[in-house]
N, CA and C atoms as a LAMMPS dump frame, in Angstrom:
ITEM: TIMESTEP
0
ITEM: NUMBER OF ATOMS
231
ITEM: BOX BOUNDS ff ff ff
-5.0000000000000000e+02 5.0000000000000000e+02
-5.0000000000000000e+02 5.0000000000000000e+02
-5.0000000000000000e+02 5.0000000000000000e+02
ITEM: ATOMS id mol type element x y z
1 1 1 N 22.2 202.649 421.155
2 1 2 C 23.388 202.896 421.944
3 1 3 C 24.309 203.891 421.261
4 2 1 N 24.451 203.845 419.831
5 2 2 C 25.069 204.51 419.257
6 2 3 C 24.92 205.839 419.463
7 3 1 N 23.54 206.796 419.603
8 3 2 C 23.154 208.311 420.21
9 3 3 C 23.64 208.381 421.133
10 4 1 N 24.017 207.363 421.785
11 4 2 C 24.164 207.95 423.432
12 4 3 C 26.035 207.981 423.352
13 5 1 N 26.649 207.391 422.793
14 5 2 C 27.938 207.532 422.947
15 5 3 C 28.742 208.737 422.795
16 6 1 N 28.508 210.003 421.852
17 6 2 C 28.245 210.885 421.759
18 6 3 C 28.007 212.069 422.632
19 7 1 N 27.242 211.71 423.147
20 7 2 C 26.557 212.446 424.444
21 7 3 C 27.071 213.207 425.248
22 8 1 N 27.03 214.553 425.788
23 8 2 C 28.144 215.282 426.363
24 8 3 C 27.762 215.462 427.723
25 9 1 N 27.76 215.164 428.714
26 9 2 C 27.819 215.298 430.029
27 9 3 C 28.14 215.617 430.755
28 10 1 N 28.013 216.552 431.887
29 10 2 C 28.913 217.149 432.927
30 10 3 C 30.116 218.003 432.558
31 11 1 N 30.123 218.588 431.118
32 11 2 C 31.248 219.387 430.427
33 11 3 C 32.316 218.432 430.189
34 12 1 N 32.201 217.424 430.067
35 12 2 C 33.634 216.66 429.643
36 12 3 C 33.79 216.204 428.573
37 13 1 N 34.506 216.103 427.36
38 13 2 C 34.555 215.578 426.405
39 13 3 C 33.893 214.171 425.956
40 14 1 N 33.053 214.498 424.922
41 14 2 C 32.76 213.312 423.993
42 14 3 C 33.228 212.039 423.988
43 15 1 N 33.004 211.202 423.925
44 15 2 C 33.483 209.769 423.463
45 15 3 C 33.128 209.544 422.263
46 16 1 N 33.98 209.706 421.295
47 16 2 C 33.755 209.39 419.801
48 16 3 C 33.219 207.615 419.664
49 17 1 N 34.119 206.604 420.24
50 17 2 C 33.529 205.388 420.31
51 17 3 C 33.557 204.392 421.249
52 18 1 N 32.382 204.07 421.534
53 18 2 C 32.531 203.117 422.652
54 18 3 C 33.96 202.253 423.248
55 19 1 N 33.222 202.162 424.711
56 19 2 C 34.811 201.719 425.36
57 19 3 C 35.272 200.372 424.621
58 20 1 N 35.964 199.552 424.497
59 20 2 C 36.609 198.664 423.918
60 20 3 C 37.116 197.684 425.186
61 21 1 N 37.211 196.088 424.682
62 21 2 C 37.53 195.197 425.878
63 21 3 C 38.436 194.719 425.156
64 22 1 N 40.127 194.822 425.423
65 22 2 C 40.937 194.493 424.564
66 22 3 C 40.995 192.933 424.694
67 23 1 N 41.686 191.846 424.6
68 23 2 C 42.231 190.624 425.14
69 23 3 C 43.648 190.619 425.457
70 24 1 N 44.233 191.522 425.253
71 24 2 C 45.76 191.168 425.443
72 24 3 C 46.439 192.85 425.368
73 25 1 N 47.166 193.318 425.566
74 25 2 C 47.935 194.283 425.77
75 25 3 C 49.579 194.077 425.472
76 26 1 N 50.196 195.16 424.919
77 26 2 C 51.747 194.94 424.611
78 26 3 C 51.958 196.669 424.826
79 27 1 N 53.463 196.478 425.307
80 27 2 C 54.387 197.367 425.765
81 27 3 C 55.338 197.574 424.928
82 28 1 N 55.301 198.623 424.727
83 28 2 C 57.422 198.859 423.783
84 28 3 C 57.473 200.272 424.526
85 29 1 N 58.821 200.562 424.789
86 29 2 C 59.11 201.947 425.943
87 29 3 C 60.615 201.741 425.55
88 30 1 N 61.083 203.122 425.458
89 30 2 C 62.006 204.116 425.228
90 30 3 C 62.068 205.049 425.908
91 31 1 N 63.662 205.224 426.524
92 31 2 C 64.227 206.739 427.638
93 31 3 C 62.556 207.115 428.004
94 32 1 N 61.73 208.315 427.659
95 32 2 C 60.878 208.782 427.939
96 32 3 C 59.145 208.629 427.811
97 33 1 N 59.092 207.53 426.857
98 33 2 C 57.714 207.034 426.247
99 33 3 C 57.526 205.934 426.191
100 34 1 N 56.467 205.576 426.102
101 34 2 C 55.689 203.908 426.022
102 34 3 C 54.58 204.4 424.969
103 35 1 N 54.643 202.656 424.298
104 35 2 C 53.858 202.75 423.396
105 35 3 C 53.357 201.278 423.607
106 36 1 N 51.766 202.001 424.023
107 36 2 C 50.849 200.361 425.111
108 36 3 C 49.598 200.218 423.12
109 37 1 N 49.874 198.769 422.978
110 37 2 C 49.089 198.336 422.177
111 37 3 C 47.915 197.534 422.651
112 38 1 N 46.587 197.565 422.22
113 38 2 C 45.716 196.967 422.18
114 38 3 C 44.994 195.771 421.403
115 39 1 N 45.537 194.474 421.854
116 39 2 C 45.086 193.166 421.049
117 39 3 C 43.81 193.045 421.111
118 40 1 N 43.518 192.484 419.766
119 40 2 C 42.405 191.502 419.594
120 40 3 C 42.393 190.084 418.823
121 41 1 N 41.591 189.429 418.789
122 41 2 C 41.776 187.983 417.907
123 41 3 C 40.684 188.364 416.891
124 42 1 N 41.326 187.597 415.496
125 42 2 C 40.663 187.921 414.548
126 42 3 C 39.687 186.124 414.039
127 43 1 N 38.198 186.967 414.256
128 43 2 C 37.323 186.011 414.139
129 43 3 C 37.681 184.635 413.315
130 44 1 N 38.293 184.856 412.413
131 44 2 C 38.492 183.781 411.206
132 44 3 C 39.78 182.657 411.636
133 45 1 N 39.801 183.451 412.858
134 45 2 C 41.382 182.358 413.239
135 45 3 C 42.397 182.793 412.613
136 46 1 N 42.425 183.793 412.423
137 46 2 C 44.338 184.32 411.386
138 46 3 C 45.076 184.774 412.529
139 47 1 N 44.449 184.864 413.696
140 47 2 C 45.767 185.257 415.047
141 47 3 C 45.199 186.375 415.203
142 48 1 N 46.344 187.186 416.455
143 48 2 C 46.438 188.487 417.247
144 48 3 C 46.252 189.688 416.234
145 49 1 N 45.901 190.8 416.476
146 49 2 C 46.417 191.991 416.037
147 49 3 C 45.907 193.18 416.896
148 50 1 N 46.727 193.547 416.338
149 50 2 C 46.693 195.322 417.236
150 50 3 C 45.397 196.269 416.552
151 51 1 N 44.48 196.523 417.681
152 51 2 C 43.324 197.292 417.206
153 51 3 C 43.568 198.742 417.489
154 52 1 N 44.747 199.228 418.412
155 52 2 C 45.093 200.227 418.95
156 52 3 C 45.874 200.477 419.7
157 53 1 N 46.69 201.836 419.207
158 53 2 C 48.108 202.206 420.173
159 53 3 C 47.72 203.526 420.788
160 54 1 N 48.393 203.366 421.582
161 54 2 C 48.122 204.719 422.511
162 54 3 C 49.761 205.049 422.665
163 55 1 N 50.193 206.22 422.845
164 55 2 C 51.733 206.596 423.177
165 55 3 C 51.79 207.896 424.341
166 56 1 N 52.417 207.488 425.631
167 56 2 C 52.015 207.703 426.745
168 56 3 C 53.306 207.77 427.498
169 57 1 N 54.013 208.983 427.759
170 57 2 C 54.957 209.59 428.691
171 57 3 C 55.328 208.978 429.987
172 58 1 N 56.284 209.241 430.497
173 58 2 C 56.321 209.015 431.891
174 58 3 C 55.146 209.786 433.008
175 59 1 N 55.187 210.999 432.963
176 59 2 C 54.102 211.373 434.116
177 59 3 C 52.914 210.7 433.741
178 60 1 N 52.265 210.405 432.056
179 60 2 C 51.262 210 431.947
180 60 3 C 50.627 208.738 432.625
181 61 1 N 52.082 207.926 432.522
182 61 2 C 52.12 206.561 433.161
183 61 3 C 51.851 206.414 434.757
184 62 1 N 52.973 208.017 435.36
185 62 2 C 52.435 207.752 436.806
186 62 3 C 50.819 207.781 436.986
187 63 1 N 49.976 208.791 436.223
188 63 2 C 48.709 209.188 436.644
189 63 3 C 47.997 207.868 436.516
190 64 1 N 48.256 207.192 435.424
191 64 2 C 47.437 205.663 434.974
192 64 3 C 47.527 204.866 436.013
193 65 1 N 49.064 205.145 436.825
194 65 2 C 48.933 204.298 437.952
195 65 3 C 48.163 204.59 439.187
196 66 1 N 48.248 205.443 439.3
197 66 2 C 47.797 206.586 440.593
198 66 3 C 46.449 205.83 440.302
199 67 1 N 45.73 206.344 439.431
200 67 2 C 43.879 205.921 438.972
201 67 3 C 44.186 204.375 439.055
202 68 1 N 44.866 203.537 438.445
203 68 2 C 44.297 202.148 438.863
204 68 3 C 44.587 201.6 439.844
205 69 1 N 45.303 202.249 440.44
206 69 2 C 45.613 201.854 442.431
207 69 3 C 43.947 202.158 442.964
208 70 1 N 43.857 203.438 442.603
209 70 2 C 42.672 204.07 443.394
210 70 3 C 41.684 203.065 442.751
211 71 1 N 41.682 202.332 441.691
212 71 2 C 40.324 201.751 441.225
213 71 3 C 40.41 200.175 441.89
214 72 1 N 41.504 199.839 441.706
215 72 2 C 42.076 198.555 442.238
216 72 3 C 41.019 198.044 443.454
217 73 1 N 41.683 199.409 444.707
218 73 2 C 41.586 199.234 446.217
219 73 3 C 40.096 199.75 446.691
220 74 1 N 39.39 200.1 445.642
221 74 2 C 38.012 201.095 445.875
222 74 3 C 37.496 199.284 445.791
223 75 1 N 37.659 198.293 445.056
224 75 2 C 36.811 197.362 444.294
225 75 3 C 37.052 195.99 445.782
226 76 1 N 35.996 195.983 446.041
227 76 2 C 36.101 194.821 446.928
228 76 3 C 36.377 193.26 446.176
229 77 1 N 36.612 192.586 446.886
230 77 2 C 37.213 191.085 446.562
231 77 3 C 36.216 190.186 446.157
């Protein structure tokens, strides 16, 4: 699986590493930016932590919405 992640397709950028299934998500936002964190639980039982931040604008935010409306309403019940 690892060759294939890599893999360049249809001219679009690389995926350096596979997609990720977070468990939990956190928000912090200021006047113009958000900063969306990505939880995970740590095997040993020591609790939450953040595996990844992303920091993401207002228009960025509209487009995220725009795409998960469209993914939302595409997905039957």
């Amino acid at each position: 699986m690892a060759g294939k992640v890599n893999k360049v397709e249809h001219k679009e950028p690389a995926r350096l590493q596979p997609p990720a299934f977070p468990l939990g998500m956190r928000f912090g936002f200021a006047r113009d930016m958000c900063i969306l964190d990505f939880l995970d639980q740590q095997n040993n039982g020591g609790g939450r932590y953040c595996f990844y931040s992303v920091a993401i604008t207002k228009q960025h935010a509209i487009e995220m919405v725009n795409n998960l409306t469209k993914f939302i309403e595409s997905q039957g019940d």
